[in-house]
N, CA, C and O atoms as a Tripos MOL2 file, in Angstrom:
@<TRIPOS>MOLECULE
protein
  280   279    70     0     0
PROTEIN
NO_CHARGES

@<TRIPOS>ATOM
      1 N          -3.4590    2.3690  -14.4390 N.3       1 UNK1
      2 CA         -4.1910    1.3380  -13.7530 C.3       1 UNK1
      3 C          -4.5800    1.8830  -12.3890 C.2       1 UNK1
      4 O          -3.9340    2.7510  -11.8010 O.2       1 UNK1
      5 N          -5.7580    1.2710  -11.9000 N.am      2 UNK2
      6 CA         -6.0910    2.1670  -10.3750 C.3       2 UNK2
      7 C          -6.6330    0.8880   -9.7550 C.2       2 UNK2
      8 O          -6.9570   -0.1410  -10.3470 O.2       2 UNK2
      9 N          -6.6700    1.1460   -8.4490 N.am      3 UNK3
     10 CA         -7.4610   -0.1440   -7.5290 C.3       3 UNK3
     11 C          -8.6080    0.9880   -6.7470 C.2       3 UNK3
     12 O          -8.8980    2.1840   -6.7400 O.2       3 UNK3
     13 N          -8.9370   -0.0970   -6.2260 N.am      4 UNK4
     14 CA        -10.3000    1.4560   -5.4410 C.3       4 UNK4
     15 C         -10.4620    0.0430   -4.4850 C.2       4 UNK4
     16 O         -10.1090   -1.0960   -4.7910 O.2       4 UNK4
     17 N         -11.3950    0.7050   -2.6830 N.am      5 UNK5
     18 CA        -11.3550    0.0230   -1.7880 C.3       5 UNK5
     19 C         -12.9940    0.4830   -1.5900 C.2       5 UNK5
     20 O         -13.4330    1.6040   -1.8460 O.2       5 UNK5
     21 N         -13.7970   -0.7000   -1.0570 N.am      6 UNK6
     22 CA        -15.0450   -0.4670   -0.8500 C.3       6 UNK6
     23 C         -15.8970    0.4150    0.0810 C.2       6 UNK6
     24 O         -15.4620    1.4880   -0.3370 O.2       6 UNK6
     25 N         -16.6140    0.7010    0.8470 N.am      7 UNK7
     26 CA        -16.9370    1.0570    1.6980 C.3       7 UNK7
     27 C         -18.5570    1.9920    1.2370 C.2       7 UNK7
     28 O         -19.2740    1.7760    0.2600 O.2       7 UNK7
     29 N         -18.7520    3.0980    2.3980 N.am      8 UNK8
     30 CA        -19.7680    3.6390    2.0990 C.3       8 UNK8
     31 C         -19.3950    5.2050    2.2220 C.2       8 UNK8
     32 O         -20.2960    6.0270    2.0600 O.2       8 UNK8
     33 N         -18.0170    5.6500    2.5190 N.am      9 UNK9
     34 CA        -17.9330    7.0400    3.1190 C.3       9 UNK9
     35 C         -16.3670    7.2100    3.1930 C.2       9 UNK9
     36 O         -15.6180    6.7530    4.0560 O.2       9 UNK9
     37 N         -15.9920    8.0970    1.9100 N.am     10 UNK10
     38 CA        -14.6270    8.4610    1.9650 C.3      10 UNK10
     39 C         -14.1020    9.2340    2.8840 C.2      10 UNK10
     40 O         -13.0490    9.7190    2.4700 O.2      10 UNK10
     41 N         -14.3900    9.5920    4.0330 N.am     11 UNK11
     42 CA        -14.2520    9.8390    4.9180 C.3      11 UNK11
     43 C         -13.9120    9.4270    6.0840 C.2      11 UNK11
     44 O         -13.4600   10.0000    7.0760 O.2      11 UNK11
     45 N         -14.2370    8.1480    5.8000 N.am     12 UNK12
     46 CA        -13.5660    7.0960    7.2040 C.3      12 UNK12
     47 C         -12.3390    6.4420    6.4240 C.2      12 UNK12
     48 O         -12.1850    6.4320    5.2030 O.2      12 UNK12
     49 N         -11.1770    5.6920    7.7640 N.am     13 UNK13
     50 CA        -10.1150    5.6670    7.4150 C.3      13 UNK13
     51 C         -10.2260    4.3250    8.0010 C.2      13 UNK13
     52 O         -11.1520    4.1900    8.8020 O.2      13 UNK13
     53 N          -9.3930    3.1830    7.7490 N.am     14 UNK14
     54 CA         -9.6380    2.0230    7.8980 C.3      14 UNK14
     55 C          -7.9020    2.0060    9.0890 C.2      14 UNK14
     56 O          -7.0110    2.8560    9.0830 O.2      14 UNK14
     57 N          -7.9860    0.7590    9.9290 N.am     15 UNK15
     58 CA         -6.1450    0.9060   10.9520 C.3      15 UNK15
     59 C          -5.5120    1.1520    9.6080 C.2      15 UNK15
     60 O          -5.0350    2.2870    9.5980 O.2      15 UNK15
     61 N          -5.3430    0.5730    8.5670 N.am     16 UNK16
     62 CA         -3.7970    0.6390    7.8750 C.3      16 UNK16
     63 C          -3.8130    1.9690    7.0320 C.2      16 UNK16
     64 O          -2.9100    2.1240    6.2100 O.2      16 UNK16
     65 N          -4.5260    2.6860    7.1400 N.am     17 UNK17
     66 CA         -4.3080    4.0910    6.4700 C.3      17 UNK17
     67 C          -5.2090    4.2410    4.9630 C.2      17 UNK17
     68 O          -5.2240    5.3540    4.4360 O.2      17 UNK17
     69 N          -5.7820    3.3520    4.4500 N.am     18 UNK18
     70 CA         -6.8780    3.0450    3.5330 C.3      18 UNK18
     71 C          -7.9090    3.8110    3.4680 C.2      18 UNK18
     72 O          -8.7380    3.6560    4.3650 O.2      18 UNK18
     73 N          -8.1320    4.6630    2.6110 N.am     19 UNK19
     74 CA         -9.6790    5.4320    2.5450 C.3      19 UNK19
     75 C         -11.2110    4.5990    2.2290 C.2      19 UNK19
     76 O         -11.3470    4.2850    1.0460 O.2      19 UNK19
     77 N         -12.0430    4.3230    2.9000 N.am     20 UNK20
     78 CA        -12.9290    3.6140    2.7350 C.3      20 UNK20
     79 C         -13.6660    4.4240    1.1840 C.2      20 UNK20
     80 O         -13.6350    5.6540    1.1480 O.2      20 UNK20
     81 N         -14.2710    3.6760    0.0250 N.am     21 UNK21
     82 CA        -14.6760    4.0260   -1.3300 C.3      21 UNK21
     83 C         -14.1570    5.3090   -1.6350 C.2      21 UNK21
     84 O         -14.6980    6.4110   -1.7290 O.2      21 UNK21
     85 N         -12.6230    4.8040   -1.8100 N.am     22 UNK22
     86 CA        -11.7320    5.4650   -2.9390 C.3      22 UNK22
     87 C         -11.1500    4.8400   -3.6380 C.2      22 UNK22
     88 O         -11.0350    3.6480   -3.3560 O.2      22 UNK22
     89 N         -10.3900    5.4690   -5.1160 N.am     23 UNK23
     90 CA         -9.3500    4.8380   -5.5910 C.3      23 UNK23
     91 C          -8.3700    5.4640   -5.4280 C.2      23 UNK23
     92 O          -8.3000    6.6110   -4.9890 O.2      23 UNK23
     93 N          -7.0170    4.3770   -5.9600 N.am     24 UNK24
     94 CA         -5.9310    4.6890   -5.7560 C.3      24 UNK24
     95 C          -4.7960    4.2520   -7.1240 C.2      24 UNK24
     96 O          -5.1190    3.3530   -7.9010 O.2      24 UNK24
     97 N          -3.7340    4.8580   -7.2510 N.am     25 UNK25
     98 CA         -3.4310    4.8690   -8.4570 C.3      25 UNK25
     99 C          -2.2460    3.4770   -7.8670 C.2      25 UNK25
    100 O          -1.7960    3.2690   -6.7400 O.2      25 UNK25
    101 N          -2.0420    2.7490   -9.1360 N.am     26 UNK26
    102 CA         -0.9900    1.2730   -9.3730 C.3      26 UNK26
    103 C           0.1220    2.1650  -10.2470 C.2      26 UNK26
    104 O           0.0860    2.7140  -11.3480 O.2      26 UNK26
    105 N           1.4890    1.9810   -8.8180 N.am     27 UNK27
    106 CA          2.3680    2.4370   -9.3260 C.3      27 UNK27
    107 C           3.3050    1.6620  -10.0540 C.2      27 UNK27
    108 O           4.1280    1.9770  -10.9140 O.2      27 UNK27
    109 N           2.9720    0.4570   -9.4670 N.am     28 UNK28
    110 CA          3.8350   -0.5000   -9.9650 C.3      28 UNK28
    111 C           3.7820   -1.8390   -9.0340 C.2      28 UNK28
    112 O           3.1390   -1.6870   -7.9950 O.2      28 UNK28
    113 N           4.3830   -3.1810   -9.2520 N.am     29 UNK29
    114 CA          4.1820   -4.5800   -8.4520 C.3      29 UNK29
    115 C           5.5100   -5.0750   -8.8110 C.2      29 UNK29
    116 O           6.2510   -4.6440   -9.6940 O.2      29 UNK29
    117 N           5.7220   -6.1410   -7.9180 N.am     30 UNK30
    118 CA          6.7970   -6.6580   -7.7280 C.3      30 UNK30
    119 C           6.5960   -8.1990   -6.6450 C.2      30 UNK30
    120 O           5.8490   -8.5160   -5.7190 O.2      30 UNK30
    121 N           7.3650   -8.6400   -7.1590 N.am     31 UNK31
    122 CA          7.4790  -10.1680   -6.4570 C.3      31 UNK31
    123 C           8.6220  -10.3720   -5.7070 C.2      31 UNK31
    124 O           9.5630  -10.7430   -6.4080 O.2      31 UNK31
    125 N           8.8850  -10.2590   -4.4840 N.am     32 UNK32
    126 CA         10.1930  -10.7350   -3.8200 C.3      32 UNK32
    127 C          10.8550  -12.2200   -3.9420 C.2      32 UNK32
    128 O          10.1550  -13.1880   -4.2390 O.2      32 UNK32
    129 N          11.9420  -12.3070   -3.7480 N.am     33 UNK33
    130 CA         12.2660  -13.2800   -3.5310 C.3      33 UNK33
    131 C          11.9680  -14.3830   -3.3350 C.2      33 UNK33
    132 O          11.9610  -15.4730   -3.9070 O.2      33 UNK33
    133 N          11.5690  -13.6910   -1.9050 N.am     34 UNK34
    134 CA         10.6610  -14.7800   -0.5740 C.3      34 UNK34
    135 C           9.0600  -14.6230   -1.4010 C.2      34 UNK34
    136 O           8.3050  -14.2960   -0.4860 O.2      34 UNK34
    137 N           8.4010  -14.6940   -2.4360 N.am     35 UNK35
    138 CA          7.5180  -14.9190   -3.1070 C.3      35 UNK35
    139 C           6.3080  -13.8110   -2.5840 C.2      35 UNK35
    140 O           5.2210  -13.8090   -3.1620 O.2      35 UNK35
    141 N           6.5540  -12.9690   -1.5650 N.am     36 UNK36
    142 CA          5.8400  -12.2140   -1.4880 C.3      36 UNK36
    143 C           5.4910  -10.7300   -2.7640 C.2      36 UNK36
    144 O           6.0930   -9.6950   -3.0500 O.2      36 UNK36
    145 N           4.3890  -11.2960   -3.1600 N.am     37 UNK37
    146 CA          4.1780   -9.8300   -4.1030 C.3      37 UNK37
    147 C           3.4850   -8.4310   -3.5780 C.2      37 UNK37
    148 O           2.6100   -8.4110   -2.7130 O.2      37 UNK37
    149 N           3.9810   -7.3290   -4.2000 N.am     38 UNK38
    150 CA          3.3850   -5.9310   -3.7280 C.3      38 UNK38
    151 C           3.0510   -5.0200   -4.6010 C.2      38 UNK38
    152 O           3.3840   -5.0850   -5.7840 O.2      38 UNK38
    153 N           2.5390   -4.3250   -4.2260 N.am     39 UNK39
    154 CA          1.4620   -3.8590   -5.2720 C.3      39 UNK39
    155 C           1.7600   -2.2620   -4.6640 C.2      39 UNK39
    156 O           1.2640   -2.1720   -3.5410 O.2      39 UNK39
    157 N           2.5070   -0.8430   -5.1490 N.am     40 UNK40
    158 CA          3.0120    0.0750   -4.7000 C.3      40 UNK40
    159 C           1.5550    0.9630   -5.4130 C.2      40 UNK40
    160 O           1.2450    0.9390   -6.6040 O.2      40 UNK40
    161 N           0.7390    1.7950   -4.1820 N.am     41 UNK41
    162 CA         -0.4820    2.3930   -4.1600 C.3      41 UNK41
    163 C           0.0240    3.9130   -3.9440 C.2      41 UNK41
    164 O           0.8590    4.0580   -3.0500 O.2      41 UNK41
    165 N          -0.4250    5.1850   -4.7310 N.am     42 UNK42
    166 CA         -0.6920    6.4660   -4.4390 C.3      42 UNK42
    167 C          -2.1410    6.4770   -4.3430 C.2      42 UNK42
    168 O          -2.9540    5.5960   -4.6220 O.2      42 UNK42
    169 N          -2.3300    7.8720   -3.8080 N.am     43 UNK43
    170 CA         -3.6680    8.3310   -3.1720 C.3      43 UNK43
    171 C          -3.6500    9.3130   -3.6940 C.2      43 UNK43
    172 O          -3.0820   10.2040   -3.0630 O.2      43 UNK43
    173 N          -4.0860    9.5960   -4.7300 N.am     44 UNK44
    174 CA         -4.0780   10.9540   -5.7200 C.3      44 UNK44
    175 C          -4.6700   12.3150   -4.6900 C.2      44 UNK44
    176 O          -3.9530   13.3150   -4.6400 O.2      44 UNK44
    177 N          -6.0280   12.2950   -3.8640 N.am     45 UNK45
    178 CA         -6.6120   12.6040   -3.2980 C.3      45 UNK45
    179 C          -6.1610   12.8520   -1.6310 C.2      45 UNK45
    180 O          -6.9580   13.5910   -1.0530 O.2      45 UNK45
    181 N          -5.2810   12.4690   -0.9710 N.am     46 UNK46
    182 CA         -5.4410   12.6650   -0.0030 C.3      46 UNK46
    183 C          -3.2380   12.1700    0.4420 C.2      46 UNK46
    184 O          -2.3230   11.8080   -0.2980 O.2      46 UNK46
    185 N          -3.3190   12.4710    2.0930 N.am     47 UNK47
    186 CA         -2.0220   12.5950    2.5100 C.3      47 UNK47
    187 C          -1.8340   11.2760    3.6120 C.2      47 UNK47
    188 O          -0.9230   11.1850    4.4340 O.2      47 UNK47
    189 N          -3.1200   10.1260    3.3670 N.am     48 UNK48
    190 CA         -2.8740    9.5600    4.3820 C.3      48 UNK48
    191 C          -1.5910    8.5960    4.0340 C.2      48 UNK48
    192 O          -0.9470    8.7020    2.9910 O.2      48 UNK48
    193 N          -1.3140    7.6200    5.0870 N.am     49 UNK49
    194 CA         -0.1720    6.7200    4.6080 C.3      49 UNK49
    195 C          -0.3360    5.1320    4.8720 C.2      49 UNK49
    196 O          -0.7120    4.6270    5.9300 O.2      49 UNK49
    197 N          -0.1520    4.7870    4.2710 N.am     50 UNK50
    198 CA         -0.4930    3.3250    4.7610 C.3      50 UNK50
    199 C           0.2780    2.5150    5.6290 C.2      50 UNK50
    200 O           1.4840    2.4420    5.3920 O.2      50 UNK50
    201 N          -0.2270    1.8470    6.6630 N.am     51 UNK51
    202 CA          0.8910    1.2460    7.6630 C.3      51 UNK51
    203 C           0.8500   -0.1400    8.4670 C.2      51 UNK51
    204 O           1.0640   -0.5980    9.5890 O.2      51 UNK51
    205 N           0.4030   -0.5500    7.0640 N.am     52 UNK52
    206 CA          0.0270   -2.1220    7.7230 C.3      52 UNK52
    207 C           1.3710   -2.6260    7.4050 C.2      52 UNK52
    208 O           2.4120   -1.9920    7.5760 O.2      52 UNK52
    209 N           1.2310   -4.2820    6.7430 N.am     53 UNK53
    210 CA          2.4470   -5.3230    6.7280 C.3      53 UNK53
    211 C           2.8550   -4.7250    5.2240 C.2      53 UNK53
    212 O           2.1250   -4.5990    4.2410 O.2      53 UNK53
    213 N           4.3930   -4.3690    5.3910 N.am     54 UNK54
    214 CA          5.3280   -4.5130    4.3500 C.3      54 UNK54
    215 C           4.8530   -2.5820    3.7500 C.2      54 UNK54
    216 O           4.5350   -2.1690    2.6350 O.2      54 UNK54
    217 N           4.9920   -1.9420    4.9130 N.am     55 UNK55
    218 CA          4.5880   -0.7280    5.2240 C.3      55 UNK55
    219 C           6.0380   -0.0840    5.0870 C.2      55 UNK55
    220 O           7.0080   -0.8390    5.0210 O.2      55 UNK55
    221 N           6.2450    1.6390    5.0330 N.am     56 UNK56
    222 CA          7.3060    1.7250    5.1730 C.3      56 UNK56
    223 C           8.3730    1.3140    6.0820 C.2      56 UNK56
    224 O           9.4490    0.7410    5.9090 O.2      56 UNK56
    225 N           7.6680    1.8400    7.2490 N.am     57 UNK57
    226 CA          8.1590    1.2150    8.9720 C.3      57 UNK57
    227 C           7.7600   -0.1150    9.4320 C.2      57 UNK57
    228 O           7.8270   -0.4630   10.6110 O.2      57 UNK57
    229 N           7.3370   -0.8610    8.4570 N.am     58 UNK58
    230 CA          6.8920   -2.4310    8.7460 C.3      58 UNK58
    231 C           8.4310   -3.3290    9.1860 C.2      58 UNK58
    232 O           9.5060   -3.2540    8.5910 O.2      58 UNK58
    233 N           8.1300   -4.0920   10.3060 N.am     59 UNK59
    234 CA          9.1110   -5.2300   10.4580 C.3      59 UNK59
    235 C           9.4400   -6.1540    9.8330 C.2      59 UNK59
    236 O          10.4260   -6.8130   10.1630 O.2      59 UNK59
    237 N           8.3920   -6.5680    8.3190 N.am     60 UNK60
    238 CA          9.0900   -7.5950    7.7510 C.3      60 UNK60
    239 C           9.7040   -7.3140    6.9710 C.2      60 UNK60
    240 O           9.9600   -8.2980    6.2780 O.2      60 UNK60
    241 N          10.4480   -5.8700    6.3960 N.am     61 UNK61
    242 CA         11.6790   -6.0120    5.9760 C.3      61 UNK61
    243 C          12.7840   -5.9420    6.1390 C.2      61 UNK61
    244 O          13.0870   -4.9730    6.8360 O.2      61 UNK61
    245 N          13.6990   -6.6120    5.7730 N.am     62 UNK62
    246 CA         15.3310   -6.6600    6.0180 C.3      62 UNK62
    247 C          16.0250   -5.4020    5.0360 C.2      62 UNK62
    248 O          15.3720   -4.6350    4.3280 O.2      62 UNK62
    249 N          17.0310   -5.4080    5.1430 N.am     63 UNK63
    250 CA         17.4080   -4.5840    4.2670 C.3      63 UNK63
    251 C          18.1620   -5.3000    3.3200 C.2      63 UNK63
    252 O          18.9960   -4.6860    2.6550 O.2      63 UNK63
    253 N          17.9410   -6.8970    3.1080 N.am     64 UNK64
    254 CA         18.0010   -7.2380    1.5640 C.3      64 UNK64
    255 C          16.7930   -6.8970    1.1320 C.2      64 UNK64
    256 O          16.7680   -6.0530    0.2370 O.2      64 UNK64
    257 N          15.5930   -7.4020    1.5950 N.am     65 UNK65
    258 CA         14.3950   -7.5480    0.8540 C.3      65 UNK65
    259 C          13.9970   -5.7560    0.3390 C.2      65 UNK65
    260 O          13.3500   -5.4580   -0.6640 O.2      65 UNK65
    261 N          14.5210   -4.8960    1.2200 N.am     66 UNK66
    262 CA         14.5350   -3.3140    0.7420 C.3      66 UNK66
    263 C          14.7100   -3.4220   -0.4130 C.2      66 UNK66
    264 O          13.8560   -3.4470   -1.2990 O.2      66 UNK66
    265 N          16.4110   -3.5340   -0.5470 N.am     67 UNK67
    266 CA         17.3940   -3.3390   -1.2210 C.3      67 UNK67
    267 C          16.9490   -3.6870   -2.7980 C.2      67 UNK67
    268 O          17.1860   -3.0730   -3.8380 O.2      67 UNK67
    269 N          16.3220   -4.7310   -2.5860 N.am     68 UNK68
    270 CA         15.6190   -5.8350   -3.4930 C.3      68 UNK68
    271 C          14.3700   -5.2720   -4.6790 C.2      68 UNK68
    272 O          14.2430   -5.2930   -5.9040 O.2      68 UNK68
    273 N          13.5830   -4.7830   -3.5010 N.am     69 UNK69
    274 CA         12.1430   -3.5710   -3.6450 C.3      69 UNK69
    275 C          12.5390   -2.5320   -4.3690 C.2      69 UNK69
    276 O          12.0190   -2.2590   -5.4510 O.2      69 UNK69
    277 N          13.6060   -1.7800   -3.7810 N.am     70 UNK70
    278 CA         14.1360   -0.8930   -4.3090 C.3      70 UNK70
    279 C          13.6770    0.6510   -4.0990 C.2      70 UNK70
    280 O          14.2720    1.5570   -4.6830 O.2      70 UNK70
@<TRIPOS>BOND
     1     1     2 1
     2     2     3 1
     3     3     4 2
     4     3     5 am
     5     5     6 1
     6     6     7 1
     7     7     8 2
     8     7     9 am
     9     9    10 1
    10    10    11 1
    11    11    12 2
    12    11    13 am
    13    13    14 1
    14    14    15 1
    15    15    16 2
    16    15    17 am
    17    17    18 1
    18    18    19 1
    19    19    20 2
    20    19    21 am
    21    21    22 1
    22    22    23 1
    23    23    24 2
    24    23    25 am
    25    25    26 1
    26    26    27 1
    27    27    28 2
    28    27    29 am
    29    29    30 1
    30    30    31 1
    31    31    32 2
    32    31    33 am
    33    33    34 1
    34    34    35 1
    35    35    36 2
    36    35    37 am
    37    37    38 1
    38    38    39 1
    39    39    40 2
    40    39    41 am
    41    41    42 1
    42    42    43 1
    43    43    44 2
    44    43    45 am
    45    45    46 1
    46    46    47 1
    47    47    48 2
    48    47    49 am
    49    49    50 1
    50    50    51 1
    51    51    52 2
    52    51    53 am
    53    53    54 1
    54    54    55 1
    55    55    56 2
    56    55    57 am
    57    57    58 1
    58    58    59 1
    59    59    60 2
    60    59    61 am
    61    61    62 1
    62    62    63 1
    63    63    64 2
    64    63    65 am
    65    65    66 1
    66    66    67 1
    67    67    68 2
    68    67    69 am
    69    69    70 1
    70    70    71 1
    71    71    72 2
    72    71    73 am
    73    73    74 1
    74    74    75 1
    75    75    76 2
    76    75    77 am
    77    77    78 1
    78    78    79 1
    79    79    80 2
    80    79    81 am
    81    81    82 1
    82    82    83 1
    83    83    84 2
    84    83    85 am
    85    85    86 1
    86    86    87 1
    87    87    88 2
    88    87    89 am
    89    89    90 1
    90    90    91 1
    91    91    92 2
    92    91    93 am
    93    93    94 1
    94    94    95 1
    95    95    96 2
    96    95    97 am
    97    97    98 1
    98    98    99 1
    99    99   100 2
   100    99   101 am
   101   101   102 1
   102   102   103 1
   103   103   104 2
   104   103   105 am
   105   105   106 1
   106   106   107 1
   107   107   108 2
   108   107   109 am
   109   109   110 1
   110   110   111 1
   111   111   112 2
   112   111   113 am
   113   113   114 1
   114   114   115 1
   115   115   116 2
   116   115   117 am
   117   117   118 1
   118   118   119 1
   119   119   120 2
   120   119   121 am
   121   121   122 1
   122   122   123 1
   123   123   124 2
   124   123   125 am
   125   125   126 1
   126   126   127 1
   127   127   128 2
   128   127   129 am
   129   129   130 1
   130   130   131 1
   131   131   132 2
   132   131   133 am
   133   133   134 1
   134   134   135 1
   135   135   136 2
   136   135   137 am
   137   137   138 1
   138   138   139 1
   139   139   140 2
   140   139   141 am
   141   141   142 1
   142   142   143 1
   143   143   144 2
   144   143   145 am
   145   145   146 1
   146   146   147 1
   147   147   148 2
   148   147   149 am
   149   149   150 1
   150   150   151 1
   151   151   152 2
   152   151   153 am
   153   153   154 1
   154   154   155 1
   155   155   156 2
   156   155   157 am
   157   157   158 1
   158   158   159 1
   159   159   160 2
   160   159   161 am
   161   161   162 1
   162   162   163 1
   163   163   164 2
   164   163   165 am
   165   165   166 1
   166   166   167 1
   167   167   168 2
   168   167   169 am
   169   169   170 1
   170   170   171 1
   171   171   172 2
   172   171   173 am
   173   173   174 1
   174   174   175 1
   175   175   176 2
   176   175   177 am
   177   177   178 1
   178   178   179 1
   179   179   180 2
   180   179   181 am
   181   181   182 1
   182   182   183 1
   183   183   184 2
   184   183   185 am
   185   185   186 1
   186   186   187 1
   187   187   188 2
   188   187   189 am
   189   189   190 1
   190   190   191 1
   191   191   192 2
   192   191   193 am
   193   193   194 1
   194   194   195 1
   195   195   196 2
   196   195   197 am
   197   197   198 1
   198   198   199 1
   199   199   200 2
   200   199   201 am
   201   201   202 1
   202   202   203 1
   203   203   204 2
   204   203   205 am
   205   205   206 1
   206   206   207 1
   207   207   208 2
   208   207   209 am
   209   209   210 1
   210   210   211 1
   211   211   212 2
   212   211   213 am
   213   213   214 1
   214   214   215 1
   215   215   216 2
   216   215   217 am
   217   217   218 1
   218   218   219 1
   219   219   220 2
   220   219   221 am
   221   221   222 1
   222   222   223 1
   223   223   224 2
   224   223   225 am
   225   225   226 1
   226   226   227 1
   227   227   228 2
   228   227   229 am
   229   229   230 1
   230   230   231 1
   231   231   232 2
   232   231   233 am
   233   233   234 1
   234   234   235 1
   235   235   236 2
   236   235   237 am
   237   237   238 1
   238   238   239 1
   239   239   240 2
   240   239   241 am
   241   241   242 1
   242   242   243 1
   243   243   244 2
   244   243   245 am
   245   245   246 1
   246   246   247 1
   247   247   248 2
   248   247   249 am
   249   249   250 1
   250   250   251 1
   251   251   252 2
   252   251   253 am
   253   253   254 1
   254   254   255 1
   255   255   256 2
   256   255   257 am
   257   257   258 1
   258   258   259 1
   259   259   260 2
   260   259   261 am
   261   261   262 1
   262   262   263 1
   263   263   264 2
   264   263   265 am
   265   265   266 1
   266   266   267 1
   267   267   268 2
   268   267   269 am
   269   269   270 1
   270   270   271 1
   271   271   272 2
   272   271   273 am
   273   273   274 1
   274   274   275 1
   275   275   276 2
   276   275   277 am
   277   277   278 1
   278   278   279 1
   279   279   280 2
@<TRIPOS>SUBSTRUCTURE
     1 UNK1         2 RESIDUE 1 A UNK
     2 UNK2         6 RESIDUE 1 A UNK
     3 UNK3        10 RESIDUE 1 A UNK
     4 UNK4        14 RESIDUE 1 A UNK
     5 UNK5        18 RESIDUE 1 A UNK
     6 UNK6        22 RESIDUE 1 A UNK
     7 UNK7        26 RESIDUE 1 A UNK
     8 UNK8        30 RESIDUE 1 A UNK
     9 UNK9        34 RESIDUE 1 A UNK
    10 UNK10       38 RESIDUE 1 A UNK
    11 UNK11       42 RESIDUE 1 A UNK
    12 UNK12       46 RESIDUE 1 A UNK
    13 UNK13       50 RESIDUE 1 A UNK
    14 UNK14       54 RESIDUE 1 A UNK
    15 UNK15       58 RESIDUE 1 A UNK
    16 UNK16       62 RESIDUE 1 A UNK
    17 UNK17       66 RESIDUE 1 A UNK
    18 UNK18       70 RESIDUE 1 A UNK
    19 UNK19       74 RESIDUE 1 A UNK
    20 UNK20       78 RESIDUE 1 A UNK
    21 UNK21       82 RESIDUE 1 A UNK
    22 UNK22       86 RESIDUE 1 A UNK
    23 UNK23       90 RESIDUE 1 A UNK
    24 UNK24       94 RESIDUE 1 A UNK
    25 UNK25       98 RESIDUE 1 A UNK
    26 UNK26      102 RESIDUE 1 A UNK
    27 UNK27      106 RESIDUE 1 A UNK
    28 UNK28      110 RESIDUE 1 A UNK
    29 UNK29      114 RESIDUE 1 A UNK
    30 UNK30      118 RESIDUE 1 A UNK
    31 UNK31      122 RESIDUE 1 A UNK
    32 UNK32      126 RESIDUE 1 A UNK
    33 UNK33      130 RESIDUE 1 A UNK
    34 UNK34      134 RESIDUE 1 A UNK
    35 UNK35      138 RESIDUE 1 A UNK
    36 UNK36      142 RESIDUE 1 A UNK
    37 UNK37      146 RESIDUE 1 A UNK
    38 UNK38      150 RESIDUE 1 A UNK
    39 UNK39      154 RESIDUE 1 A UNK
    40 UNK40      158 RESIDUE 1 A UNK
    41 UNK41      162 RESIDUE 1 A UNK
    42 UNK42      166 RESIDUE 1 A UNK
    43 UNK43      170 RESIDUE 1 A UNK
    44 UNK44      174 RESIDUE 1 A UNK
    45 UNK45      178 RESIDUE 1 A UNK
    46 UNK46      182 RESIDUE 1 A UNK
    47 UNK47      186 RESIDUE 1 A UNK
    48 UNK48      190 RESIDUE 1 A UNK
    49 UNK49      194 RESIDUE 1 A UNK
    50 UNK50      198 RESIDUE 1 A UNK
    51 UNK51      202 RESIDUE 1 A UNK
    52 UNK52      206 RESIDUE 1 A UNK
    53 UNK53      210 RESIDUE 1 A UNK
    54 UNK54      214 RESIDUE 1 A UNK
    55 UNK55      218 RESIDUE 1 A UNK
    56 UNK56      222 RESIDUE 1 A UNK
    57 UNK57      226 RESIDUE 1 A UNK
    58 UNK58      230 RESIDUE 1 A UNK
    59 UNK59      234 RESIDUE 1 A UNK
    60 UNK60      238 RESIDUE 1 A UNK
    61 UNK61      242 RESIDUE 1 A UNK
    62 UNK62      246 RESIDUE 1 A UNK
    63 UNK63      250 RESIDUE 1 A UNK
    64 UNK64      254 RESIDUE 1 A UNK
    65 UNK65      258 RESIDUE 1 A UNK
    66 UNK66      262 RESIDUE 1 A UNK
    67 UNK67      266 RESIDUE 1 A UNK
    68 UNK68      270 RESIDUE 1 A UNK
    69 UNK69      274 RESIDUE 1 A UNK
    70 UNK70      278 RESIDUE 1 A UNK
């Protein structure tokens, strides 16, 4: 399964680390607890990282909701 993000130029990078018209491979999803679902993205193509909400270094997790994620 893959998602892809719109744009006009894979070359520009969006704040959260997103390649503007690329895809990206669906590693897998998950529903927390707290009803938040996530959707775990590779970038076959490239080394950027993503760093918006529920990011590696993101603040909204605890280390149940980690633990949880897995």
């Amino acid at each position: 399964m893959m998602a892809a993000t719109p744009g006009e130029s894979d070359t520009q990078t969006n704040n959260e680390g997103f390649v503007s018209n690329h895809a990206y491979v669906v590693l897998g999803v998950k529903q927390l607890s707290n009803g938040v679902r996530l959707v775990k993205l590779r970038n076959p193509w490239g080394s950027e990282n993503y760093t918006g909400p529920w990011s590696d270094n993101s603040d909204l997790w605890t280390p149940a909701l980690r633990a949880e994620a897995g």
